[in-house]
C-alpha positions in Angstrom: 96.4 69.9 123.0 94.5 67.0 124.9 91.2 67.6 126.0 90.3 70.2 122.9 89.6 69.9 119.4 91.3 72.8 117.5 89.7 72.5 114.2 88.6 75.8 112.8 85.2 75.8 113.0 84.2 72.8 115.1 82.6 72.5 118.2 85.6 72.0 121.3 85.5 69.6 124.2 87.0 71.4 126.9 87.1 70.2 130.8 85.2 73.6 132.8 83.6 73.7 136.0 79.5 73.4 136.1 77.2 74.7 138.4 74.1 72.4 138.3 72.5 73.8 141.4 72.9 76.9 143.8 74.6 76.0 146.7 77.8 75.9 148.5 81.3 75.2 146.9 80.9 71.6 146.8 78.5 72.1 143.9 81.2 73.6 142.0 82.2 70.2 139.6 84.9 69.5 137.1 82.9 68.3 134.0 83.7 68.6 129.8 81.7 70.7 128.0 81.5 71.7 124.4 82.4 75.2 123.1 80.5 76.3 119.5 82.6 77.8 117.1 82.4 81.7 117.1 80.4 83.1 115.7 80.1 87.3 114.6 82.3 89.7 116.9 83.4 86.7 118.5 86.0 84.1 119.8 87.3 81.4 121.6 90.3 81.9 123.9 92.4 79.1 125.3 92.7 80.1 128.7 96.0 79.3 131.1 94.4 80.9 134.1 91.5 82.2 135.2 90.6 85.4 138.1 88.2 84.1 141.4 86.0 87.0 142.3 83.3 87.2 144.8 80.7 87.9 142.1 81.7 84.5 141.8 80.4 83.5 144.8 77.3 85.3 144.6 76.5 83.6 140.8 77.4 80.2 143.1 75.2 80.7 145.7 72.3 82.0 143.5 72.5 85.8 144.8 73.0 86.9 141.7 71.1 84.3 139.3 72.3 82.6 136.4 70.4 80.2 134.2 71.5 76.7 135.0 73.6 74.6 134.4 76.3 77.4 133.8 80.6 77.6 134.1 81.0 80.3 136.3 84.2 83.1 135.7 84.3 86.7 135.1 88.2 87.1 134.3 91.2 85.1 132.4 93.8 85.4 130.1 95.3 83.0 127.5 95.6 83.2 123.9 92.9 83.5 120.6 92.2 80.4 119.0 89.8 81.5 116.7 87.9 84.6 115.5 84.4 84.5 114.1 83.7 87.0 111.1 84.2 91.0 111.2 86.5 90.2 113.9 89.5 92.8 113.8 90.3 94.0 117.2 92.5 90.7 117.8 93.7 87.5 115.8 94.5 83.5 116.5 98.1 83.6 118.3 97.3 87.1 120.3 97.9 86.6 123.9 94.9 88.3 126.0 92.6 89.0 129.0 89.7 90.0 129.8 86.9 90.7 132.4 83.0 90.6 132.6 82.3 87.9 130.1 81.0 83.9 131.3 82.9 81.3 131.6 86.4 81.7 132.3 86.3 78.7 134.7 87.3 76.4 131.5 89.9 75.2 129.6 88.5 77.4 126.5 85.5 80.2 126.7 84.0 81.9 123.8 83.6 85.3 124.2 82.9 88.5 122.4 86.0 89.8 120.9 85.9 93.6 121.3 86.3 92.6 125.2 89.5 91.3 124.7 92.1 93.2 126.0 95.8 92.3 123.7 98.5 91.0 127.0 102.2 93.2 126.6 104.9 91.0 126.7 106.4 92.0 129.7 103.0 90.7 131.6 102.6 87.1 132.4 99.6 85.0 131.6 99.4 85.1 135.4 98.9 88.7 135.3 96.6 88.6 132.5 94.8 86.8 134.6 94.8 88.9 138.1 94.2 92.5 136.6 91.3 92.9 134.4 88.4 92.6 136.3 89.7 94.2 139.6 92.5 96.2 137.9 89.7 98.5 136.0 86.8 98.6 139.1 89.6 100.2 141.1 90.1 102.4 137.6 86.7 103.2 137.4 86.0 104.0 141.4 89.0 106.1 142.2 88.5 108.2 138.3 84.4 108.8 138.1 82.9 110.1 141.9 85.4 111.7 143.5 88.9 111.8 142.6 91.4 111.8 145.4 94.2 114.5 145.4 96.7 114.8 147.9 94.6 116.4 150.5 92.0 113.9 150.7 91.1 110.9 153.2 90.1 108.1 151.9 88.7 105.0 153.5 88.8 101.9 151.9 87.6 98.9 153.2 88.7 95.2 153.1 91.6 97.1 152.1 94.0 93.9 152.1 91.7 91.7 149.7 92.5 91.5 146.3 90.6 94.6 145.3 91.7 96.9 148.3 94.8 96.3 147.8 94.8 98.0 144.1 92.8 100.8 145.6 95.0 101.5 148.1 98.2 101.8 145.8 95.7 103.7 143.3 94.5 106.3 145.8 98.2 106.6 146.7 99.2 107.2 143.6 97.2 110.3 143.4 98.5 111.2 146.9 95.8 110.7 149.1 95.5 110.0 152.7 94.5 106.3 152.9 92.8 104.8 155.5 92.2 101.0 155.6 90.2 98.5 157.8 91.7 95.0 158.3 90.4 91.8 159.7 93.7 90.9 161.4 97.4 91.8 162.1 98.5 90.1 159.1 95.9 91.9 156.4 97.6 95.1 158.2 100.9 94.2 156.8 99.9 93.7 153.6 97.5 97.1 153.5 100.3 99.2 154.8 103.3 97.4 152.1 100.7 98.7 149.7 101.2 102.4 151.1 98.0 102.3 153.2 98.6 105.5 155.3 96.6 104.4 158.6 95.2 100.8 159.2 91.9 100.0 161.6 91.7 96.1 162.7 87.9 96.5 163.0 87.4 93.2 164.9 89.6 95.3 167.5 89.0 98.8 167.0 85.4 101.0 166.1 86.6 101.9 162.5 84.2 105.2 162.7 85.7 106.4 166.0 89.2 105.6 165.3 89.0 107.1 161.8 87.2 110.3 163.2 90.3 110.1 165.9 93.1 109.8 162.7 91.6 113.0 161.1 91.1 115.0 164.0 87.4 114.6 163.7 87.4 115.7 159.8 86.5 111.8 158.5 86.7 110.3 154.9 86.3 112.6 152.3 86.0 109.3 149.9 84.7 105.9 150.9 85.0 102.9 148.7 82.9 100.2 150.2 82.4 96.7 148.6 81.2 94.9 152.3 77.9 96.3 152.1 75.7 95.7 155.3 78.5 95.7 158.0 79.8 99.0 157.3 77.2 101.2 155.0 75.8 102.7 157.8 79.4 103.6 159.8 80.1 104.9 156.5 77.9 107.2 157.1 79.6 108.5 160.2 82.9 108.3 159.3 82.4 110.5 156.6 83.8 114.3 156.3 81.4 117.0 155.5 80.3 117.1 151.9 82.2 113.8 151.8 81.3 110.6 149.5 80.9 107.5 149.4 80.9 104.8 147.0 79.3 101.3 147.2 80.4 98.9 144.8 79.8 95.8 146.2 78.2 93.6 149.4 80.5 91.0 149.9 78.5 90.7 153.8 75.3 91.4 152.2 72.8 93.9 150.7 73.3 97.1 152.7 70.5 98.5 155.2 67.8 101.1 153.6 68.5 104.8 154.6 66.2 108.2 154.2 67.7 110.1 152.1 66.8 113.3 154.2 69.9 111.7 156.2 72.5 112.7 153.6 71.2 116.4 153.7 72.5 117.7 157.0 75.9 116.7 156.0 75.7 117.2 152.2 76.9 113.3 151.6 75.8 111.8 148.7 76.7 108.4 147.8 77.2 106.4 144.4 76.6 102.7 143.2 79.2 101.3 140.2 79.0 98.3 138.6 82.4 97.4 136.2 80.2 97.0 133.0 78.5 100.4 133.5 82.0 101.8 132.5 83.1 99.7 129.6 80.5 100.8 127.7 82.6 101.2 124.5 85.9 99.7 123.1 87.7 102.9 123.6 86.6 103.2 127.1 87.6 99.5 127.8 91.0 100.5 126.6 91.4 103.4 128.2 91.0 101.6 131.5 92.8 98.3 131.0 96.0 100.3 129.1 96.1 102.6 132.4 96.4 99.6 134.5 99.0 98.0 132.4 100.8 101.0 132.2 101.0 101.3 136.5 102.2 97.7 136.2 105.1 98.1 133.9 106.0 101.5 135.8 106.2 99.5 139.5 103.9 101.5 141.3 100.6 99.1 141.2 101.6 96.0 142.3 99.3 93.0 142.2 99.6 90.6 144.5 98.9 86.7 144.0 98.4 84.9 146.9 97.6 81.6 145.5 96.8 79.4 142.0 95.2 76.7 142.5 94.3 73.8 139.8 90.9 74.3 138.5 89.7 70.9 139.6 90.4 72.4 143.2 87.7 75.6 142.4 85.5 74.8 145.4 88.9 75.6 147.8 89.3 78.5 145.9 85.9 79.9 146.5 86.2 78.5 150.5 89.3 80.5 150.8 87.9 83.3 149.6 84.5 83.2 151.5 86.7 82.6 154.5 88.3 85.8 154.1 91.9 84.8 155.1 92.7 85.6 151.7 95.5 88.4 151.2 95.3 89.6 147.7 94.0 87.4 144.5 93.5 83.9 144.0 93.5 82.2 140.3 92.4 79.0 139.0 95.3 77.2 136.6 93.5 75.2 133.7 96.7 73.3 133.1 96.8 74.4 129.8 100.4 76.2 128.6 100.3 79.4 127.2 103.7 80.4 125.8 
């Protein structure tokens, strides 16, 4: 394969994207690099396609810092190249994802093996590529806080973004009542194809009065909320008695202090989840990525790619993102053919 030397234990030169300096997405570069050999636990994957995530952004941008220079990427899928020793969990030829591990920005990563996750046949490289890292956060956030039933609300936000869009269909699944907020008229669409019961355009519409108004005053009994400043506090006042609410990212910035005397008149409580928190084990990895797989090949969670992009175009990937006119996930293409 051009661009990478294959030989079993030898250092690769692979092309990846570097991050020299914090900044914008113009500092986002096509560069080679060289990949070691693995070593114990681990191995290198030959990646097809790689997941954009806003933790990308933040790493980018510093918010979240990195030693530099670094190859940013959370989430790919390809195929093992090579296994370093005691490795058992997967071997060279196995087609896989995975999420939370550097580097997926690349032609090749090395990563640690157990966070492999094996690919099904019937799922694409393209697939591979979408699910892991936003597949198992909606896993984790709809399974561990408050799990809906079919007389819950839930209120999801940025519920037509890659991530909402899982949660919707997740807290569906389960039979919830799903509210979602929108930017726009064409993020509505998509929210409601997902099964998104009710749908608040919060540029137009107050998405605390309108969702006390769609539940007769009762509010959210969950709220999933990766925006973070521009809607903790509504969340507050959207929510039903004893309801919850969970914060798992803050895509428009760290969220406000409150006291937390103001969660007592209304028995709220809230939660924080990071994705790593709960793969703490290669069972419990499994667990989560084989649920997702499984509402794939059944048809009722649907992921939904709205563009791939060649890696050298990264920096449009993270602009399209950031713009938020994004309607579901966008993946990077390494050019590299994974059969």
């Amino acid at each position: 394969m051009p661009g990478v030397e294959t030989a079993k234990g030898k250092k690769r030169t692979v092309k990846a994207i570097v991050i020299e300096r914090h900044g914008g997405p113009e500092v986002l570069q096509l560069k080679e690099i060289e990949i070691a050999p693995p070593g114990r636990g681990q191995a290198v994957v030959r990646l097809g396609m790689a997941g954009v995530n806003f933790v990308d952004i933040h790493q980018r941008r510093g918010t979240y810092a990195r030693p530099l220079p670094f190859t940013p990427g959370q989430e790919g899928a390809g195929v093992v190249e090579e296994v370093g020793e005691d490795v058992t969990v997967v071997k060279p030829g196995n087609r896989v994802a995975y999420a939370g591990q550097p580097g997926s920005y690349a032609e090749a990563s090395l990563v640690q093996a157990d966070s492999l996750i094996p690919l099904p046949a019937e799922l694409s490289i393209e697939q591979g590529a979408a699910f892991p890292l936003q597949g198992m956060t909606a896993h984790y956030l709809i399974h561990e806080f408050h799990k809906p039933t079919a007389e819950s609300v839930v209120l999801i936000h940025a519920a037509a973004g890659g991530m909402g869009l899982l949660l919707v269909q997740w807290a569906r699944h389960f039979g919830a009542r799903v509210i979602g907020t929108v930017s726009n008229d064409e993020k509505a669409r998509a929210a409601r194809q997902a099964g998104a019961t009710d749908i608040i355009v919060y540029t137009q519409q107050n998405f605390i009065a309108e969702t006390k108004r769609l539940t007769n005053e009762h509010g959210a009994d969950l709220t999933i909320d990766g925006v973070g400043k521009a809607t903790f506090g509504g969340n507050l006042e959207a929510a039903a008695l004893r309801g919850h609410i969970v914060i798992f990212g803050a895509s428009s910035g760290p969220a406000d202090p409150i006291l937390p005397n103001s969660l007592m008149a209304r028995s709220l409580s809230i939660s924080g989840g990071t994705l790593q928190n709960y793969l703490r084990t290669r069972d419990e990895l499994m667990w989560r990525a084989n649920d997702v797989i499984a509402g794939i090949e059944h048809g009722w969670l649907k992921l939904r790619i709205c563009r791939v992009l060649p890696l050298a175009e990264a920096a449009e990937a993270h602009r399209l993102l950031e713009s938020r006119q994004s309607i579901g996930k966008i993946l990077l293409s390494t050019g590299v053919v994974i059969a």
